[in-house]
C-alpha positions in Angstrom: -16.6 -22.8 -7.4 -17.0 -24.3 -4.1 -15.0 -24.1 -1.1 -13.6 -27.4 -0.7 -13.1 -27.7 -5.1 -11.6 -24.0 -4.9 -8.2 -24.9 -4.1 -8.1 -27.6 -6.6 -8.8 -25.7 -9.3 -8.4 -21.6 -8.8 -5.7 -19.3 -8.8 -4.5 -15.6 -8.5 -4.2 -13.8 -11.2 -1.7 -11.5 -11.3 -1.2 -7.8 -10.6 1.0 -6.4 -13.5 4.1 -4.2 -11.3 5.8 -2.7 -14.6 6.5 1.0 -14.2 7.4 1.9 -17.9 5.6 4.7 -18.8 4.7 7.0 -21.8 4.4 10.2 -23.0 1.4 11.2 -25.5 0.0 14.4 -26.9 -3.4 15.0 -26.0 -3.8 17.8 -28.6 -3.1 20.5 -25.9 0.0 19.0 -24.1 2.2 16.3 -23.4 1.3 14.1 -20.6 3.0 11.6 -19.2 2.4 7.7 -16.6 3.3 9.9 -13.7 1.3 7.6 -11.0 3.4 5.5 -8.0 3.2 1.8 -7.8 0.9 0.8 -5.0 1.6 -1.3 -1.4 0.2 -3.7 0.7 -1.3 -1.7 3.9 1.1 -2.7 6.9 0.5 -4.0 10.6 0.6 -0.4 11.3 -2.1 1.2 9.7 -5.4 2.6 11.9 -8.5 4.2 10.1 -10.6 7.0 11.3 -6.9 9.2 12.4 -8.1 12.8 13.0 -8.4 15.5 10.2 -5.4 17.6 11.1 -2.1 18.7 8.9 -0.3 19.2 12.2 1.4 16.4 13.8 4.0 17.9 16.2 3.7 17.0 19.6 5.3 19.5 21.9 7.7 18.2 24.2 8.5 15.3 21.3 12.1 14.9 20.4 12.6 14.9 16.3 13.6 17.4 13.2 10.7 19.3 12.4 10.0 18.5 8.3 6.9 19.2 6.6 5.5 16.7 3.7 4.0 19.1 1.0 3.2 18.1 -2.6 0.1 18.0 -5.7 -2.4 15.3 -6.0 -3.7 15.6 -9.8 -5.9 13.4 -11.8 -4.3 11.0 -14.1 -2.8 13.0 -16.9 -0.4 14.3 -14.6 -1.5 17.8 -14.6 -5.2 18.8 -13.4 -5.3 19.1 -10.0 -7.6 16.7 -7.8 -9.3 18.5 -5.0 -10.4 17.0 -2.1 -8.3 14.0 -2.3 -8.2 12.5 0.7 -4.7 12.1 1.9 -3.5 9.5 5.4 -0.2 10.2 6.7 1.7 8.3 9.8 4.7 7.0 10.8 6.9 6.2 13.6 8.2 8.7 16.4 12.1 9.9 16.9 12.7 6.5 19.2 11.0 4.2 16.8 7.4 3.8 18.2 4.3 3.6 16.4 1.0 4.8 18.1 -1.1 1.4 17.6 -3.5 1.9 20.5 -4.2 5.8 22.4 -6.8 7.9 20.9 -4.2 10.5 20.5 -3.2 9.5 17.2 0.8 10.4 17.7 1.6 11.0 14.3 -1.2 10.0 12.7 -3.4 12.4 10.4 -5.6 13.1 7.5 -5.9 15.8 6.0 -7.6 16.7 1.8 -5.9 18.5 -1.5 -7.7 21.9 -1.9 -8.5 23.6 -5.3 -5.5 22.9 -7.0 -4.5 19.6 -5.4 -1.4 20.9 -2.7 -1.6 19.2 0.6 1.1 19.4 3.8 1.5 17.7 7.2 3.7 19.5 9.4 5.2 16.4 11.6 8.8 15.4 12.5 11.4 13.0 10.3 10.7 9.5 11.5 13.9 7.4 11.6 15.2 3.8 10.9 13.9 1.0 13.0 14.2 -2.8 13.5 12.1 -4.3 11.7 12.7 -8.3 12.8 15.8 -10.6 13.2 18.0 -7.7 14.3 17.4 -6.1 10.6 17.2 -2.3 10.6 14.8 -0.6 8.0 15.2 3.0 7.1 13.2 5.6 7.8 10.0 6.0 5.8 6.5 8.1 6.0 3.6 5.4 5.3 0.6 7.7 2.9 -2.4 6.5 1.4 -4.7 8.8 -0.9 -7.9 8.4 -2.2 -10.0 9.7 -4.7 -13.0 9.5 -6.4 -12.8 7.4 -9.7 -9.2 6.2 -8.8 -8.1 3.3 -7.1 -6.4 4.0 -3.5 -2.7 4.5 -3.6 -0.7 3.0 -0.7 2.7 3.8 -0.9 5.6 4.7 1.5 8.5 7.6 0.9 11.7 7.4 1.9 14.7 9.5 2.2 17.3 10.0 -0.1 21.5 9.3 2.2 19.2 6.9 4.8 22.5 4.6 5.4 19.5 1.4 5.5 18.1 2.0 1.9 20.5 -0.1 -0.3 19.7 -3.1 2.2 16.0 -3.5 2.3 14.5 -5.0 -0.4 11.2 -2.7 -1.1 13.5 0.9 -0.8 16.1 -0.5 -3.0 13.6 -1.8 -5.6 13.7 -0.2 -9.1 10.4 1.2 -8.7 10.9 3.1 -5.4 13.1 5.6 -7.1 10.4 8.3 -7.2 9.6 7.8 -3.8 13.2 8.5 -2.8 12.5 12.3 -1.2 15.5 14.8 -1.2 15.3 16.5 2.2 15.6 20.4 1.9 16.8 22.4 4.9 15.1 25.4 5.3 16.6 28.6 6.9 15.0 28.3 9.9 16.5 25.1 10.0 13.3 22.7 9.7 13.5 20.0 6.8 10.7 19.6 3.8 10.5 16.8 1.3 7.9 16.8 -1.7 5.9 14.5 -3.3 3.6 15.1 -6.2 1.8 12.0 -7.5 -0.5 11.2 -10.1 -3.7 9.2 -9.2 -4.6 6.0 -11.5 -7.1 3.8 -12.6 -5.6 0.4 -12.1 -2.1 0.6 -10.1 0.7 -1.3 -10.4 1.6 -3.6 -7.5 5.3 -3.5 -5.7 7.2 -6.5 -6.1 8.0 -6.4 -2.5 4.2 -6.2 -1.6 3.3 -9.4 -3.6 6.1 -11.0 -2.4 4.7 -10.8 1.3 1.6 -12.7 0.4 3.5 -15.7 -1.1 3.5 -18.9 0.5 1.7 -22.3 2.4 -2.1 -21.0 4.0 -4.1 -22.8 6.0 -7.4 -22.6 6.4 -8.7 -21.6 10.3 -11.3 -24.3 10.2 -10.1 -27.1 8.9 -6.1 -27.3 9.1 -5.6 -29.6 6.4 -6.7 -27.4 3.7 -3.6 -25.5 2.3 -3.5 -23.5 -0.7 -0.4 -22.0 -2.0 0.5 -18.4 -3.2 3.2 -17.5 -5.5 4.9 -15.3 -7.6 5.6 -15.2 -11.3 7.4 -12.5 -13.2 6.1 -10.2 -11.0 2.4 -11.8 -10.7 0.7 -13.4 -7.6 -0.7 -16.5 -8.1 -2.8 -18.9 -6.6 -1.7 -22.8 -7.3 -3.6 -26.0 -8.9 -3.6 -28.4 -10.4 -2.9 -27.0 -14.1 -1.6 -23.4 -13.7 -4.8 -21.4 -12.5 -6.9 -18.4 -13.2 -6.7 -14.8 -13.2 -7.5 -12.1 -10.0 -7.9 -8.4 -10.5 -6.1 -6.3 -7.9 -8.6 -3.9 -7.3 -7.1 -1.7 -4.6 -6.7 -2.0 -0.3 -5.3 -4.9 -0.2 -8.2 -6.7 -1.9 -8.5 -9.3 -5.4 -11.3 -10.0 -7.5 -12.2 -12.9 -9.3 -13.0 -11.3 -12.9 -16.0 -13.7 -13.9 -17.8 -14.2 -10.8 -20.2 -17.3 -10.5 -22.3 -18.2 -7.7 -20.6 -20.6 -5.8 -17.1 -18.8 -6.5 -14.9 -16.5 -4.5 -15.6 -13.2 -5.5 -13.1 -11.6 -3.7 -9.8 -12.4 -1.1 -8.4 -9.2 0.9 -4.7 -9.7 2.7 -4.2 -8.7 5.9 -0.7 -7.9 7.6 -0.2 -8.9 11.4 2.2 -7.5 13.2 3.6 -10.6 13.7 4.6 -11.3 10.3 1.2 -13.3 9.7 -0.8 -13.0 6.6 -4.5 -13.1 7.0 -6.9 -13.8 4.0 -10.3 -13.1 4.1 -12.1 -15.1 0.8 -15.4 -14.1 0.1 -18.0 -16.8 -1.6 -21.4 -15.9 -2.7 -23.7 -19.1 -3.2 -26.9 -19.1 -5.7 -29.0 -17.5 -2.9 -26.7 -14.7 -3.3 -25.2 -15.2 0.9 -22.1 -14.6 1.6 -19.5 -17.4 3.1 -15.8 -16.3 4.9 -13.7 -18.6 4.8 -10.4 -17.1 6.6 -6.9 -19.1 5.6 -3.6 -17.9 7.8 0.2 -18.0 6.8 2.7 -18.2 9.4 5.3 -15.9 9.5 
């Protein structure tokens, strides 16, 4: 559909965020729904950080704790290698690096042969994260993979004091990201995480929650549209109910029957100031492609 009849008449469809899983025989084994439900990518995410497993930066403050754990395919048992695996978080006062071409605590690194990966870094710790609200402390990871949809995720730490009180740590389906920290003899910490990869992930409730509410659109202010959630579902409002969108991984929907004319696609950005960016893609008849960009205040 057209622009200016698209927010009459559309809406987002809905990203399933149930966690139930199963546990089926494949005639060799049982395997089980062993995969994490999936974020939406924060303010503080930067591409391109620097293929390294080491993160400690001498002369840093911080407990020294390595992140170790298996990335397999989606039955929960074959290893993936080569996954690529993003880790960063914030320093021991609170800081993320957003700008230097250091990186600080930033780093990639890939799964070898049988799907381990590490980062050796420090523990982050809780921060403010607006209106005098302190979050705990939390590693941000994303991992890709051939065939698989990217998995965006954060892991926090089981006795934080802050857990209980902020909404996506305390959700139901955090549980398996809650890490136990070991203490080692030398006296450094380790957490692991082992996660199975999936085809289509389930969304956090917290992450569609953060894209609800009034946009408008950059050009012409008097366009809105209106996002909201249902049982779990984001949705686009109209004038009847609306139509479905396909999560489809980084922060991005599709449209599932795609006609020129129509959005095709709308990808969410976080600001750091709260603000929710959405990018809508249109293709017309000629096959060109219109973005539109829509904003909601914080």
């Amino acid at each position: 559909m057209h622009r200016r009849n698209f927010i009459k008449s559309s809406a987002l469809c809905a990203v399933a965020v149930s966690t139930s899983g199963f546990i089926r025989f494949d005639g060799n084994h049982y395997t089980g729904d062993c995969e994490t439900t999936t974020d939406i990518l924060g303010p503080f995410y930067r591409p391109d950080s620097p293929v390294r497993s080491n993160l400690i930066i001498k002369g840093d403050s911080g407990d020294l704790m390595e992140l170790t754990g298996v990335i397999n395919h989606k039955d929960c048992v074959t290893p993936f290698k080569k996954a690529k695996v993003e880790l960063w978080h914030c320093s021991s006062k609170g800081v993320y690096d957003n700008t230097s071409e250091e990186f600080r605590y930033r780093g990639t690194t890939y799964s070898d042969d049988k799907g381990n990966y590490s980062f050796q870094t420090i523990l982050p710790v809780p921060y403010e994260v607006g209106g005098g609200r302190i979050g705990p402390a939390h590693f941000h990871l994303m991992i890709t993979a051939e065939g698989y949809q990217p998995l965006v995720t954060q892991l926090y730490f089981t006795g934080d004091a802050h857990l209980e009180k902020d909404a996506s740590s305390s959700s139901p389906t955090a549980k398996r990201r809650l890490l136990q920290i070991q203490t080692l003899p030398d006296g450094s910490k380790k957490v692991v995480y082992t996660v199975g990869m999936s085809d289509i992930l389930a969304v956090e409730p917290t992450a569609i929650n953060r894209l609800v509410g009034i946009y408008r659109d950059e050009k012409d202010k008097l366009q809105t549209m209106e996002l909201f959630a249902k049982n779990n579902e984001l949705w686009m409002k109209n004038e009847v109910y609306g139509r479905k969108f396909n999560y489809i991984g980084n922060n991005t929907f599709q449209w599932p029957e795609v006609r020129p004319g129509e959005m095709s696609t709308a990808q969410f950005e976080i600001l750091a100031s709260g603000s929710v960016k959405a990018i809508l893609n249109f293709a017309d008849r000629e096959g060109k492609r219109e973005v539109n960009v829509w904003m909601k205040e914080k």
